[in-house]
N, C-alpha and C positions, 0 to 999 in steps of 0.2 A: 832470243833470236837476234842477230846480228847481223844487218843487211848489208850485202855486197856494195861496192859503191857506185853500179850501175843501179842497182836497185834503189839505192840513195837518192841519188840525180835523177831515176825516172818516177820519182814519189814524191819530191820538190817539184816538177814540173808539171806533174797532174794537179797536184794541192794547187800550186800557183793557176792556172789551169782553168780551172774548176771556179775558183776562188773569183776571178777576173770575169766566166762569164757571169755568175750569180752577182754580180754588181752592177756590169754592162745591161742586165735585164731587169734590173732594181733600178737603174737612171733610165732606162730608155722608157719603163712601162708609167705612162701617168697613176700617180695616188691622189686623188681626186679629196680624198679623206684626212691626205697630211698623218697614214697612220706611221707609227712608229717601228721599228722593227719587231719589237717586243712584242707590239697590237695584231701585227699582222700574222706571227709565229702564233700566236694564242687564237686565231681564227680558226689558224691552218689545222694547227690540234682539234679545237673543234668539230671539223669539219667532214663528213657532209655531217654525223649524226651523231657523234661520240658525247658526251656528257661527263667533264670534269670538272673533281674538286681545285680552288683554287689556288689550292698547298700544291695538288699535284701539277698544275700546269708551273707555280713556281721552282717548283724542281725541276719539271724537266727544262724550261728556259734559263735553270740559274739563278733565278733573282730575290731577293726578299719576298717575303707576303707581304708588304708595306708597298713594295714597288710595284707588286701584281695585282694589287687591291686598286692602285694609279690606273692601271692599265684596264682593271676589269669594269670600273666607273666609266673610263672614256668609252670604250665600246657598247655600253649599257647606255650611256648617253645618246649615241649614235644610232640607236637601237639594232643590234648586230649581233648583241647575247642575252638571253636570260637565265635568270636565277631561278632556279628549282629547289625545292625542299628534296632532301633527300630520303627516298622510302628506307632506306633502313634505321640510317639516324636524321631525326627530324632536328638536330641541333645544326647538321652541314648543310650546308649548301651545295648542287651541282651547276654548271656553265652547259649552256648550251648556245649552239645559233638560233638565231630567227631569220626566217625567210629572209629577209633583208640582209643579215650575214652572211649567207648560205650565199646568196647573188653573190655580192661583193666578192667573195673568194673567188667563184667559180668565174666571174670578169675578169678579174687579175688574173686568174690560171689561160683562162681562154686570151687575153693581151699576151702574155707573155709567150703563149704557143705561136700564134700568131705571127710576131714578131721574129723570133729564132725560125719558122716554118720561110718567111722573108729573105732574112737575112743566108740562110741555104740553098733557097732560090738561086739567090743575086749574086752568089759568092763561090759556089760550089759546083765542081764539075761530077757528072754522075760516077765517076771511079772514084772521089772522097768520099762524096757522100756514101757507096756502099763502102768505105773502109771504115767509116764514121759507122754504121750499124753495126760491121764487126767488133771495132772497139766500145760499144755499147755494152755488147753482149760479156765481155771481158770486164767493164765496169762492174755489172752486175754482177758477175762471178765475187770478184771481192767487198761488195757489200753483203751480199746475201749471206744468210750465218748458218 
């Protein structure tokens, strides 16, 4: 597939987009915990109830087992995950939250709604905003598989 170069230009612009606000609400929402981007992804998988191994959460963020065994100590540290023996094989390990994890995300989640829920207020006249819900809906269409 080979995209027209309107389609080009309006997929640089969402990526860009997109891109800018996940960082604008990455600076604006306080981390209280100094977690690392890595720490905070491996929460978000976590979270509310899933339970992974640490191979799989290094795959799906990319990073060594050496660099996610870094990250799985700090949060263990912090107490925000626990280590579970695994019912099938009792050699692995599984991740999980602990209440205290389980908060923390759902703080973060609710700051950064918050925040954007603000910033729409203060910025936004009711005709974007509903154009903003249409273009949501179109969002979705191209993520959902």
């Amino acid at each position: 597939m080979n995209p027209n170069s309107t389609d080009a230009e309006l997929a640089a612009g969402l990526r860009t987009t997109v891109s800018r606000l996940v960082k604008l609400l990455r600076r604006e929402i306080r981390n209280d915990a100094q977690l690392s981007l890595t720490e905070r992804a491996t929460l978000g998988l976590l979270y509310p109830d899933n339970r992974l191994a640490p191979s799989d959460i290094a795959r799906t963020e990319k990073v060594t087992t050496q660099s996610i065994s870094q990250v799985i100590n700090h949060l263990a540290e912090l107490n925000y995950i626990d280590r579970n023996p695994s019912h099938e094989d009792k050699r692995k390990v599984l991740l999980s939250l602990t209440p205290a994890g389980c908060a923390y995300v759902e703080q973060l989640r609710k700051d950064k709604q918050e925040w954007l829920a603000g910033a729409l207020q203060e910025r936004t006249t009711p005709q974007e905003k509903a154009t903003l819900a249409e273009a949501l809906k179109i969002i979705d269409k191209l993520i959902d598989e």
